[in-house]
C-alpha positions in Angstrom: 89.8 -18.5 62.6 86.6 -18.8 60.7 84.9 -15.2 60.9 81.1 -14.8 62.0 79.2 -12.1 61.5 80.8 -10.2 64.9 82.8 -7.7 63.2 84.4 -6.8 66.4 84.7 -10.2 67.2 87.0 -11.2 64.2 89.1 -7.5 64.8 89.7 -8.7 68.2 90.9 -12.3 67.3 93.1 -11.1 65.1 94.4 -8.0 66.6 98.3 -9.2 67.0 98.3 -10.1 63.0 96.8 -6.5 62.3 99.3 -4.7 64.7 101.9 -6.8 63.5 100.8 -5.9 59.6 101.0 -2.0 60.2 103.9 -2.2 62.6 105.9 -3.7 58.8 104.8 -1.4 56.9 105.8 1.4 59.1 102.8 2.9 61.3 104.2 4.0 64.5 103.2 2.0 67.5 101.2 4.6 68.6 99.1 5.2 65.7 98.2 1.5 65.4 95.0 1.8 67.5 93.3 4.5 65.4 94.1 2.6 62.9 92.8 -0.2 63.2 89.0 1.4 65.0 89.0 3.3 62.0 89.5 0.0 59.3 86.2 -1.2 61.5 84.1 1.6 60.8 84.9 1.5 57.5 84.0 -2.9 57.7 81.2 -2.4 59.4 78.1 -1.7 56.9 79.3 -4.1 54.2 80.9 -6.7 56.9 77.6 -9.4 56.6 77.9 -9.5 52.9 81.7 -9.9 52.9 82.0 -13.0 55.4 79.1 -14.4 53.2 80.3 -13.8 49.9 83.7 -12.3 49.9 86.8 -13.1 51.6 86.8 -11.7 54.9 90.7 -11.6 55.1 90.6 -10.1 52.1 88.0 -7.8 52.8 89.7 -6.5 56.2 93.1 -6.4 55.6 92.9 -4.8 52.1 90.8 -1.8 54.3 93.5 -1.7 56.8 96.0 -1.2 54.2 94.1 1.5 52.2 93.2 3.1 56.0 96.6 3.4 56.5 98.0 4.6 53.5 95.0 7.3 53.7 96.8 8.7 56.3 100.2 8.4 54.9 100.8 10.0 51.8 104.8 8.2 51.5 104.9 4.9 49.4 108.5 3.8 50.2 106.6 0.7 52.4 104.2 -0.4 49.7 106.5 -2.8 47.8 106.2 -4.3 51.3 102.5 -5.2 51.2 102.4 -8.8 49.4 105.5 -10.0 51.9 103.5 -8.7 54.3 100.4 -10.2 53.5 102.3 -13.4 53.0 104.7 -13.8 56.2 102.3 -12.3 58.7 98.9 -12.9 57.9 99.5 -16.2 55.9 97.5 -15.2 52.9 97.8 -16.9 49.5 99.2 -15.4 46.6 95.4 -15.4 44.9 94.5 -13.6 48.1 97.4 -11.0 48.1 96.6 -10.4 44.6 93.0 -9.5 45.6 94.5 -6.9 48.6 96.4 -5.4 45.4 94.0 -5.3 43.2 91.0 -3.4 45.9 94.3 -0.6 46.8 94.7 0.3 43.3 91.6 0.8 42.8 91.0 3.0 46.1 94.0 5.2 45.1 92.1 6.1 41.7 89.0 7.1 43.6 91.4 9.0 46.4 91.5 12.4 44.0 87.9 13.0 43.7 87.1 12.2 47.1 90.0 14.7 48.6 88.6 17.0 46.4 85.3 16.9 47.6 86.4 17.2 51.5 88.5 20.6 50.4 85.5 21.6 49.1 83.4 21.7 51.9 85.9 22.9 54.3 84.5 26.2 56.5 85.6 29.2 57.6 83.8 29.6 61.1 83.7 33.3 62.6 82.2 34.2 66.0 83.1 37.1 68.7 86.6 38.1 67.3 87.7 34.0 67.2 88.2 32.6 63.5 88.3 28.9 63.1 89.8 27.4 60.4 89.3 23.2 59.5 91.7 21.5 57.8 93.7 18.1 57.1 97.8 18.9 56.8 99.1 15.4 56.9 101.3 13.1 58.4 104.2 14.7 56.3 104.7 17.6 57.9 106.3 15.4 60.9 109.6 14.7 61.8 110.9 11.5 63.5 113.0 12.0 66.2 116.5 9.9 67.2 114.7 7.7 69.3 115.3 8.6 73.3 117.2 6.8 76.4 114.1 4.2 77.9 114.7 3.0 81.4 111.8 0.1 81.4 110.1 0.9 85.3 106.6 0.6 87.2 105.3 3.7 87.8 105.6 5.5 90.9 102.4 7.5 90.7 98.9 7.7 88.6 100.0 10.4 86.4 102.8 11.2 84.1 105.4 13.4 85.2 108.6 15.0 84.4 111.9 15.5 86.4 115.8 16.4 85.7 116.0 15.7 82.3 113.4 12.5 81.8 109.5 11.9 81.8 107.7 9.2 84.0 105.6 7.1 81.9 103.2 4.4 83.2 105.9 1.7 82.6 109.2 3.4 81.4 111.9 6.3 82.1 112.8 8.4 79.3 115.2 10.8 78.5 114.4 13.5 76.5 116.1 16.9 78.0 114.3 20.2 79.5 110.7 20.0 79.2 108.0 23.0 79.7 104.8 21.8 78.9 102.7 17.9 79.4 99.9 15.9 78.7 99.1 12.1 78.8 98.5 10.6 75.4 97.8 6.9 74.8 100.9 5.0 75.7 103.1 8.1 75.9 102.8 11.6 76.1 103.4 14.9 74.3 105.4 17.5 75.6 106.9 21.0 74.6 110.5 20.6 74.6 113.2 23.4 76.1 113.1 24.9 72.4 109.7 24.8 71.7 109.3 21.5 69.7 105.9 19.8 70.2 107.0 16.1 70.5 105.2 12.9 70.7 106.9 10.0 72.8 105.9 6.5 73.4 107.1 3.9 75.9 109.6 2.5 73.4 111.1 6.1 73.1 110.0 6.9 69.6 109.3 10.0 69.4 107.6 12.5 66.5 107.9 16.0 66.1 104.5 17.6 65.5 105.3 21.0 65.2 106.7 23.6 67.3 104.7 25.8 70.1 105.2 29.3 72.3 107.5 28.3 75.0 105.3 29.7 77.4 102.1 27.8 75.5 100.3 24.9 77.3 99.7 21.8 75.7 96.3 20.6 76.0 94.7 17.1 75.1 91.5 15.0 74.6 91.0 12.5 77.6 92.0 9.6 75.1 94.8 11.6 73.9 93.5 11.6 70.3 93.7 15.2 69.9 96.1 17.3 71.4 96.7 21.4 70.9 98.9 24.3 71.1 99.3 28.3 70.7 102.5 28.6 68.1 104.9 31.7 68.3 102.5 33.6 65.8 99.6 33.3 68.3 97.3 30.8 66.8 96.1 27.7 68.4 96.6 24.5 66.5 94.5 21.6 66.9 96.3 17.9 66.0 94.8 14.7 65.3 97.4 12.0 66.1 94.9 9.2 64.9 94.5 10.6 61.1 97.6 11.8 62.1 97.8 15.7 61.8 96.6 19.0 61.8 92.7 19.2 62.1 92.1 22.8 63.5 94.0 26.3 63.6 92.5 29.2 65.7 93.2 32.8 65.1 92.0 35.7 67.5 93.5 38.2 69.8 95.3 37.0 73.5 94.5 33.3 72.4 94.9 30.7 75.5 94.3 26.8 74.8 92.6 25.4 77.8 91.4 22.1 77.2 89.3 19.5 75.2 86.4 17.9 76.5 83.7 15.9 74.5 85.9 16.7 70.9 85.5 20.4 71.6 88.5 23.1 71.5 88.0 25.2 74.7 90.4 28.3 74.0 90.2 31.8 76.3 90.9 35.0 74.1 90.4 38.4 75.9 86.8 38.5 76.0 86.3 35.3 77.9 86.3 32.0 76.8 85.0 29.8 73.1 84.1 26.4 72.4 85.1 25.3 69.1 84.4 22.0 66.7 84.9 21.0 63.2 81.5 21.3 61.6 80.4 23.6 64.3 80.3 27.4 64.7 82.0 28.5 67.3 80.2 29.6 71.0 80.9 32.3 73.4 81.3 30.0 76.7 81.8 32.8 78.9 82.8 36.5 79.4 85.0 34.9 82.6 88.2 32.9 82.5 88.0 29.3 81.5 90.9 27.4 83.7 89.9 23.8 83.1 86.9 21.6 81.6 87.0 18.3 82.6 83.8 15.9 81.7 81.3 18.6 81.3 82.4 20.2 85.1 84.2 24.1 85.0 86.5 26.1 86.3 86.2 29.6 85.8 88.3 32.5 87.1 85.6 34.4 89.1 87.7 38.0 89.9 88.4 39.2 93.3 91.1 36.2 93.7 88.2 33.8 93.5 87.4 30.8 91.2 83.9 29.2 90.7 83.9 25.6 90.3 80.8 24.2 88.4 79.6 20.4 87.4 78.0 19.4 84.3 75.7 21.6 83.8 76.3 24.3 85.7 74.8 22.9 89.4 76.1 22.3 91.9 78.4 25.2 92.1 80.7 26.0 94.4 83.2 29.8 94.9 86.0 29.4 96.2 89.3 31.4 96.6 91.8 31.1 94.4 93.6 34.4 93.7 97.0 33.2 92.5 95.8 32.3 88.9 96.1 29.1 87.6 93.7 25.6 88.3 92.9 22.5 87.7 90.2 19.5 87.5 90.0 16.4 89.0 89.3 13.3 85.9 86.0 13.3 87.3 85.3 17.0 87.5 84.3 17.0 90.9 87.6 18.7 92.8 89.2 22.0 92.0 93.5 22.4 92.6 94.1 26.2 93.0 96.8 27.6 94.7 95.5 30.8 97.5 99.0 32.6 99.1 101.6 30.0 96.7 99.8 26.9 98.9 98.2 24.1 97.3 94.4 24.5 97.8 91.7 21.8 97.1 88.0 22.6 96.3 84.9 20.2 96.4 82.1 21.0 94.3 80.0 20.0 96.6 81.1 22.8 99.0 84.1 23.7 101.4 88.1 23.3 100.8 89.4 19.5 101.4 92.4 18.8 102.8 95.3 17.9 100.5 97.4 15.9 103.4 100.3 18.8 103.4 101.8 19.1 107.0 102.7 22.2 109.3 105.7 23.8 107.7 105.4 21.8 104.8 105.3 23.3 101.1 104.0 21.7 98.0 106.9 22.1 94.7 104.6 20.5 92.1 101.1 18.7 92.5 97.9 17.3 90.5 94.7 15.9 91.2 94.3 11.7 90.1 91.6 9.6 90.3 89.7 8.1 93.2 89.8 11.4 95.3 93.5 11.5 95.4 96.0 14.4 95.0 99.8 13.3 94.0 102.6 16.3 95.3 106.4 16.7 95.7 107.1 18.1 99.1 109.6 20.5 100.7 110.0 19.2 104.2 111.2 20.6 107.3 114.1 20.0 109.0 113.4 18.0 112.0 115.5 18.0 115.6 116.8 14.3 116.4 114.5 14.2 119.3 111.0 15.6 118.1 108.0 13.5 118.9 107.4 12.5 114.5 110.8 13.1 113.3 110.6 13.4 109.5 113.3 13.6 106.9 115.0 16.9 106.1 114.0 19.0 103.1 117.7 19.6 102.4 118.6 18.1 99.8 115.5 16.1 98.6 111.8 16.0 98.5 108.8 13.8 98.7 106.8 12.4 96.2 103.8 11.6 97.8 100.2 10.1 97.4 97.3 11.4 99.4 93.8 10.6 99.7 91.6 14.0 99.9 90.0 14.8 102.9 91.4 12.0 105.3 95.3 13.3 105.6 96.5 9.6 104.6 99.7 9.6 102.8 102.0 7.5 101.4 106.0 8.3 100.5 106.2 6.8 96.8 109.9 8.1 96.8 112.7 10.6 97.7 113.6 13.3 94.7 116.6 15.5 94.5 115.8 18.6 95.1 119.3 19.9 92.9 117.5 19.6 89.7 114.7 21.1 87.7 111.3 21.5 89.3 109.3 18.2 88.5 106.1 18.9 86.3 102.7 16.7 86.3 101.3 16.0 83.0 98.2 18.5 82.8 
């Protein structure tokens, strides 16, 4: 292809080269994406002079390669590069020796710019929270064995765990006792049975990024850029898995990770709850409870077994009951899952409780909010005698996974679910 002056243009067109280019020289799959947006900011002041005067192949691929190894700090792939450059993206040998000639000249300046950015690193302080930025690497992950796949359609719009595997948008995989979940790109992370914070991809590979409390959350970005933890020690560790690594470490008393929203760290300590940001000082959010941020809306912890569920901005507003601890956020912000008396409970910000579709008798195992005003739960039914007037299927022995849509008590069965095994778990 002949490149124009459509930098994003050009990335696109040859986005199965690039992949294909980092994929050989060892940049997990799911590392590939930051990758590459990142090579494009990088392109994109100098990109008019280079397709005019320079080689735009040249150009391009010798910032994706620099990009990359920026990030990794290993050369055992680097004898790789002209092959590479050769097989895949079918430059000449003049070109490839341009490529070469641009990296070695980017790893001389790497020393004085890494300097610079310890430098102006920061120590942020504010109401009993320190904040400390960083950049540990890549290196301090481990690859994994890679886990069991099972290549399937999803059931439902979320990920979820049960008996032994998580339920990725196309793929089963195995990977043992899990605590903790989030969505992140084409995977997930998850806390493992021993602790181990563990990215996993629909192919199976899977990173170890560090270990967390057992009883810790894991929280992530809605893109699943950034995902963070509360370790054994009691800080709060914030992780990049574009750059990839840690970004962010929180110290304080009681600490809590709730959520990120908008690249901010929302963590609750005992004095309420703090926003946090690289380059920022920290902010008091609130003397009350943060339980979830999503999009700009809240969910606070009023007291007196309420919650108060605010949108962007603080209006509308809505207080609701919600007294066994413990909520969520709709994607959009505008619903609120608590639980009142162990039963699922769904809260509109516009005003009044919505109902989740859960029968008579019926109790809720595990449930989360999805998008489009729906609510996905696994259901303990009730045993039903041959001859009642809607005979349903007994709870004894499985449960429902189900779909409903909020407010309208329409439901669909996605599947049946041994109820033998763990408790299933929605990714948070």
């Amino acid at each position: 292809m002949t490149a124009d002056d459509d930098l994003d243009s050009y990335a696109a067109a040859r986005a199965p080269v690039l992949r294909e280019v980092l994929l050989r020289l060892d940049c997990p799959r799911f590392l590939v994406p930051g990758v590459i947006r990142e090579t494009v900011g990088r392109c994109r002041r100098g990109w008019v002079r280079a397709v005019r005067e320079d080689d735009a192949d040249v150009v391009f691929l010798g910032t994706l390669i620099a990009t990359w190894e920026d990030r990794r700090r290993s050369s055992q792939w680097q004898d790789r590069v002209a092959p590479v450059l050769t097989e895949v993206a079918g430059l000449d040998p003049w070109q490839v020796a341009d490529v070469l000639d641009d990296l070695v000249r980017h790893r001389r300046s790497r020393p004085a710019a890494r300097f610079v950015a310890a430098l102006v690193a920061a120590l942020l302080v504010a109401a009993g929270v320190t904040a400390v930025w960083s950049a540990r690497g890549s290196d301090d992950y481990d690859e994994l064995p890679p886990a069991e796949v099972q290549p399937t359609a999803g059931l439902v719009d979320t990920v979820w765990y049960a008996s032994g595997s998580i339920r990725l948008r196309e793929s089963i995989v195995s990977v043992g006792a899990v605590r903790a979940l989030v969505p992140s790109g084409d995977g997930a992370v998850y806390v493992a049975g021993d602790g181990a914070v563990v990215r996993v991809d629909e192919a199976g590979r899977r990173l170890r990024l560090g270990r967390a409390d057992p009883r810790s959350p894991v929280v992530a970005s809605a893109d699943g850029r950034l995902v963070a933890w509360r370790e054994r020690g009691g800080d709060v560790v914030l992780h990049n898995l574009d750059v990839p690594g840690e970004v962010g470490r929180v110290t304080g008393s009681e600490l809590e990770p709730v959520a990120i929203d908008a690249g901010r760290l929302y963590v609750d300590d005992a004095a309420g709850s703090v926003a946090l940001a690289p380059g920022e000082r920290p902010v008091r959010v609130s003397g009350r409870t943060l339980l979830d941020i999503r999009d700009g809306a809240r969910l606070y912890q009023a007291g007196d077994g309420r919650v108060r569920l605010e949108g962007p901005g603080g209006r509308p507003s809505y207080v609701g009951d919600g007294g066994d601890g413990g909520g969520t956020l709709s994607p959009d912000g505008r619903f609120a899952l608590v639980a009142v008396d162990g039963r699922p409970v769904v809260l509109d910000v516009l005003g009044g409780v919505v109902s989740t579709g859960l029968g008579p008798g019926e109790r809720a195992v595990a449930a989360t909010l999805v998008g489009d005003g729906r609510i996905v739960m696994v259901v303990a039914v009730p045993e039903r005698s041959a001859d009642d007037e809607f005979p349903r299927r007994s709870a004894s022995g499985s449960w429902e996974l189900r779909t409903c849509i909020l407010g309208s008590g329409q439901c669909v069965i996605e599947t049946l679910l041994s109820a033998a095994g763990d408790v299933p778990l929605f990714a948070d």
